[in-house]
C-alpha positions as CSV (number, residue, x, y, z in Angstrom):
1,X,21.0,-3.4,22.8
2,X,22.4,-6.4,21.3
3,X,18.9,-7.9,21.1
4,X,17.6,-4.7,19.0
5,X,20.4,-5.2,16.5
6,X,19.8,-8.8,16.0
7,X,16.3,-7.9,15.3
8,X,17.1,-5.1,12.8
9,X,19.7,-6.9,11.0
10,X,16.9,-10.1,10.3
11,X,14.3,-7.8,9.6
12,X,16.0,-5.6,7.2
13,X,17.5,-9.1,5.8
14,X,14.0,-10.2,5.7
15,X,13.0,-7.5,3.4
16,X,16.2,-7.8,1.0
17,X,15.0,-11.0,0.6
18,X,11.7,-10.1,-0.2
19,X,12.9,-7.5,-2.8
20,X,15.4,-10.1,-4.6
21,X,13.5,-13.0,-5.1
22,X,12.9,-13.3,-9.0
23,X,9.3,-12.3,-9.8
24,X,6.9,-14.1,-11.4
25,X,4.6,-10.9,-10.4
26,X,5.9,-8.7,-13.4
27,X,1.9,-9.5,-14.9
28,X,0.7,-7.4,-11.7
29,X,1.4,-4.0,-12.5
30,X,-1.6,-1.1,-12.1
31,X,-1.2,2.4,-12.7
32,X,-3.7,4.9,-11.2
33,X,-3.6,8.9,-10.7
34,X,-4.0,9.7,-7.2
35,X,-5.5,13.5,-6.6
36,X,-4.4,14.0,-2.7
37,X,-1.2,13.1,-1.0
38,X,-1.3,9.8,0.8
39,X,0.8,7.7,3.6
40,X,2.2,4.6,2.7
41,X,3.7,3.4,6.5
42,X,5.6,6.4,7.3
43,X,6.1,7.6,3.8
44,X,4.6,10.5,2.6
45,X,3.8,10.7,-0.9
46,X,2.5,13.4,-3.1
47,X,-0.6,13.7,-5.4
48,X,0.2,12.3,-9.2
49,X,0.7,8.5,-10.8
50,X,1.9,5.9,-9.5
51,X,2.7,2.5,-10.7
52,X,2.9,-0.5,-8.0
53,X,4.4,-3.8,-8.6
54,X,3.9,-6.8,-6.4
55,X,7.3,-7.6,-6.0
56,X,6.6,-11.3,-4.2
57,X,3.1,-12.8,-2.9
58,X,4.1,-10.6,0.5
59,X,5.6,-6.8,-1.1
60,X,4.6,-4.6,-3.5
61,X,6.4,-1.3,-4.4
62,X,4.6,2.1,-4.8
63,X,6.5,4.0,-7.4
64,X,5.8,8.0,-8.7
65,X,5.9,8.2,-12.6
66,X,5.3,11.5,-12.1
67,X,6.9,12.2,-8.4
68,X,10.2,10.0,-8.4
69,X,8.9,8.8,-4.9
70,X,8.5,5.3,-4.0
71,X,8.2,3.0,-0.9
72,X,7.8,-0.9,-0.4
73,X,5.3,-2.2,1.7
74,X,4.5,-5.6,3.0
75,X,1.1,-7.1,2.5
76,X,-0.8,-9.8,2.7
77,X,-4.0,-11.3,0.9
78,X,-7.1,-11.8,1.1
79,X,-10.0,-13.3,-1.2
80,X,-11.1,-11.0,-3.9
81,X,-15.4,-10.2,-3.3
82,X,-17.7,-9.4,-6.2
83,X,-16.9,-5.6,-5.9
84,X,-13.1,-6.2,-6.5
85,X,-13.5,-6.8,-10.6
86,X,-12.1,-3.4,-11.2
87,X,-8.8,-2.6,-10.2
88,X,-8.3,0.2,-7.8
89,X,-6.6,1.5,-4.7
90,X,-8.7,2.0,-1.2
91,X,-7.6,4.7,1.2
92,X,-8.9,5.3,4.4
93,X,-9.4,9.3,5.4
94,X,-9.6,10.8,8.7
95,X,-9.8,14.8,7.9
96,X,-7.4,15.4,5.5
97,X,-5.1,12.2,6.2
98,X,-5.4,9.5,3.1
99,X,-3.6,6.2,4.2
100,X,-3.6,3.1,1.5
101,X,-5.1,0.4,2.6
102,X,-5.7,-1.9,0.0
103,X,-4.4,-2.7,-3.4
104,X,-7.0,-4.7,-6.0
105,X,-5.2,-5.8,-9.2
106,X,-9.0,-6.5,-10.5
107,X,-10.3,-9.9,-12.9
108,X,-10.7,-11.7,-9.4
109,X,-7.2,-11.1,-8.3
110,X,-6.8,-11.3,-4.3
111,X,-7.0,-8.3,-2.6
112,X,-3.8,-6.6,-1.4
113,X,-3.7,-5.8,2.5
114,X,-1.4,-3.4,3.8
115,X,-0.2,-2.9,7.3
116,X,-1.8,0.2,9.6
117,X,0.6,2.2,10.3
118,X,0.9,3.8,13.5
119,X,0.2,7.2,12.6
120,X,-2.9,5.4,10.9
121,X,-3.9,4.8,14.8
122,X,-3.2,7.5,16.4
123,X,-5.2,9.6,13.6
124,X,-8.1,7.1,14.0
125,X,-8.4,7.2,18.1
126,X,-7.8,11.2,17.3
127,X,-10.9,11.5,14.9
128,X,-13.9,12.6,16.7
129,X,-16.3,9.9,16.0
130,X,-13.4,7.5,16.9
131,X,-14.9,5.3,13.9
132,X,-12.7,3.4,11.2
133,X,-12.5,6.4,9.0
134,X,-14.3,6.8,5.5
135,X,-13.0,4.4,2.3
136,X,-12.0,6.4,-0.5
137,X,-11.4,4.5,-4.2
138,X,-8.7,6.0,-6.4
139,X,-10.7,5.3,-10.2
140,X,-8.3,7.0,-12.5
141,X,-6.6,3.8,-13.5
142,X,-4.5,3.7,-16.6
143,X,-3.9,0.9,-18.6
């Protein structure tokens, strides 16, 4: 018990951290129109824009201009490929479930990872082909 708390009081410290460091990220701000409701971790998050800031080289937040919803994630990079010139957002579907996956800021920016969740999992070993799910680009970027 005492353990747990220890570990919930770093890790939510962790994140404050995270949050409150000064940017020098403010340059790395997308907005894009998502059509279908999407998971972010355990968030839930309706169709509409959304405007996500890299809050350090290891967070972004996810915010609604037109919902009011938003969520932090943690992420991590990884090299941007020819492909990743444009920026976008990359969801993974099973069925009806979108999840974000990845964050491009585009002009050879790294790519943004984010975390599967473990609903993510569970709807992956739940699909019937048991496969990684189809990729799905969200293109209405605004500038």
């Amino acid at each position: 018990m005492k353990r747990n708390l220890i570990t919930g009081i770093l890790t939510t410290l962790t994140l404050l951290l995270l949050i409150s460091v000064p940017s020098t990220y403010a340059q790395a701000t997308i907005e894009v129109t998502v059509p279908f409701n999407f998971m972010i971790g355990k968030a839930e998050m309706p169709a509409g824009t959304y405007t996500i800031n890299r809050l350090s080289s290891s967070a972004i937040e996810i915010k609604g201009s037109t919902t009011k919803k938003s969520a932090v994630s943690i992420v991590w990079s990884e090299g941007a490929s020819a492909s990743d010139s444009d920026a976008k957002l990359v969801f993974n579907r099973y069925g009806d479930s979108y999840f974000l996956s990845q964050v491009t800021r585009g002009s050879g920016a790294n790519v943004m990872q984010l975390p599967t969740s473990k609903l993510e999992q569970e709807q992956r070993i739940a699909s019937t082909s048991g496969a990684s799910g189809q990729k799905v680009v969200a293109a209405r970027l605004q500038k």
